[in-house]
C-alpha positions in Angstrom: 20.2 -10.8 33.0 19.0 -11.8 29.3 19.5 -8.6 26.4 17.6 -9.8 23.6 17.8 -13.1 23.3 21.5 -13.0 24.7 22.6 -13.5 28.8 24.6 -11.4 29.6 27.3 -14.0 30.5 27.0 -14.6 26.4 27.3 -11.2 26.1 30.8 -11.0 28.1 31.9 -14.0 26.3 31.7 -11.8 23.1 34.0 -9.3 24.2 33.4 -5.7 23.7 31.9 -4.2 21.8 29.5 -6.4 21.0 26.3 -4.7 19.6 23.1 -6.1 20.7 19.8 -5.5 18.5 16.2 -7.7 18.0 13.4 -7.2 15.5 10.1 -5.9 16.1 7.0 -5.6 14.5 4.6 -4.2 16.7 4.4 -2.1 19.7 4.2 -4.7 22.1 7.6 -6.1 20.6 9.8 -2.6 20.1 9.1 -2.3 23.9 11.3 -5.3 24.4 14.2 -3.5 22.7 15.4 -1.8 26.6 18.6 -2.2 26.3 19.3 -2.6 23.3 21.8 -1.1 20.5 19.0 -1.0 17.7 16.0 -2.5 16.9 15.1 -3.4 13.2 11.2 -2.2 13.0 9.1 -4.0 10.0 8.4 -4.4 7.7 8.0 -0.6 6.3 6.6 -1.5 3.0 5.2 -4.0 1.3 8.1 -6.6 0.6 7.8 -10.2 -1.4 10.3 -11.5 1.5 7.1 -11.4 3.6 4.0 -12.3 1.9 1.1 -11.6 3.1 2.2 -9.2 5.9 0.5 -6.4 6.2 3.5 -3.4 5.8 3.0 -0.6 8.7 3.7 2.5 6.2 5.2 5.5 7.0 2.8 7.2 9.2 2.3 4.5 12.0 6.2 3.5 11.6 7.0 6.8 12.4 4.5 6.4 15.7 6.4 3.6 16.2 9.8 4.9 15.4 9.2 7.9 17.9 8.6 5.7 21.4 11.5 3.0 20.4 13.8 2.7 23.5 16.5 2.4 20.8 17.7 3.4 17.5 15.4 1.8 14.5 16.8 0.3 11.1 14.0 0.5 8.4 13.4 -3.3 7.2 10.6 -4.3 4.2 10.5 -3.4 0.9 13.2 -0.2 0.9 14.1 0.8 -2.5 15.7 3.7 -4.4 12.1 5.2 -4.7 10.9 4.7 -1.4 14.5 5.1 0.9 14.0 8.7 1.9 10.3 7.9 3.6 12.5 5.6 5.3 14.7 8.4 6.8 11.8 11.2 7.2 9.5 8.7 9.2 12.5 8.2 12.1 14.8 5.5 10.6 17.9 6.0 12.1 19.3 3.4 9.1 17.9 1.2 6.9 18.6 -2.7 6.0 17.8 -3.6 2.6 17.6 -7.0 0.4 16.6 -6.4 -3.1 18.5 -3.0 -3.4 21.5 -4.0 -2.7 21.6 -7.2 -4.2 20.6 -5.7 -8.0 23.4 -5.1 -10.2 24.0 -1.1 -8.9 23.4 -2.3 -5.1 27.2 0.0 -4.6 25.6 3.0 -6.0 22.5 2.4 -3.5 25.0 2.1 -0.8 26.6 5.4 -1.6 22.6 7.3 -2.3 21.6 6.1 0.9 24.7 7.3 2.8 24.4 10.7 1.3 20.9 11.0 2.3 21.9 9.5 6.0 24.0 12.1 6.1 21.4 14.9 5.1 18.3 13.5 7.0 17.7 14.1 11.0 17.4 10.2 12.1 16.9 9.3 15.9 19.7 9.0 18.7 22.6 7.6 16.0 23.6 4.2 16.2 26.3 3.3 18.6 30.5 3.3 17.2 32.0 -0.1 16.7 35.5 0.1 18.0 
């Protein structure tokens, strides 16, 4: 049986845990995520790691966010500005490039952890053991 693009036999060969996730961008694609441990949906905004992508924005991410099979990291152009759309449209977590690579990237870490921790995201991510 494949999970993402994993067989399960890769899977054992991992040990456990092992935490399985894929990418999606569309509908079609977040319905492959059965399965799975968390799907990263994108991109949310506008990013320049993807140009000329056309960004979902918060109203059909949150669509989108609602009938995920699994858990969904925010992906695409999350900031300091933007980070709390990110949790009040369904993220359940974000990933980030930019904001965590500038010089206070730590201080993002701890902002968006606080707000994690204030914000109602979908089911939570599995524990690593």
């Amino acid at each position: 049986r494949a999970v993402g693009y994993f067989s399960s036999s890769a899977i054992e060969a991992f040990g456990a845990p092992l935490l399985v996730g894929r990418s999606a961008h569309d509908a079609k694609e977040l319905e492959l995520a059965v399965d799975h441990d968390w799907v990263f949906l994108s991109p949310l905004f506008p990013t320049s790691s993807k140009p000329g992508v056309s960004a979902l924005g918060p109203s059909r991410f949150a669509q989108l966010a609602a009938r995920s099979p699994a858990p969904v990291l925010a992906l695409g152009g999350i900031t300091r500005e933007n980070v709390a759309t990110a949790f009040a449209s369904g993220a359940a977590g974000i990933a980030a490039i930019s904001a965590l690579l500038a010089k206070d990237g730590a201080e993002f870490v701890r902002e968006v952890r606080a707000l994690a921790a204030r914000s109602s995201p979908s089911p939570p991510l599995p524990e690593s053991t």
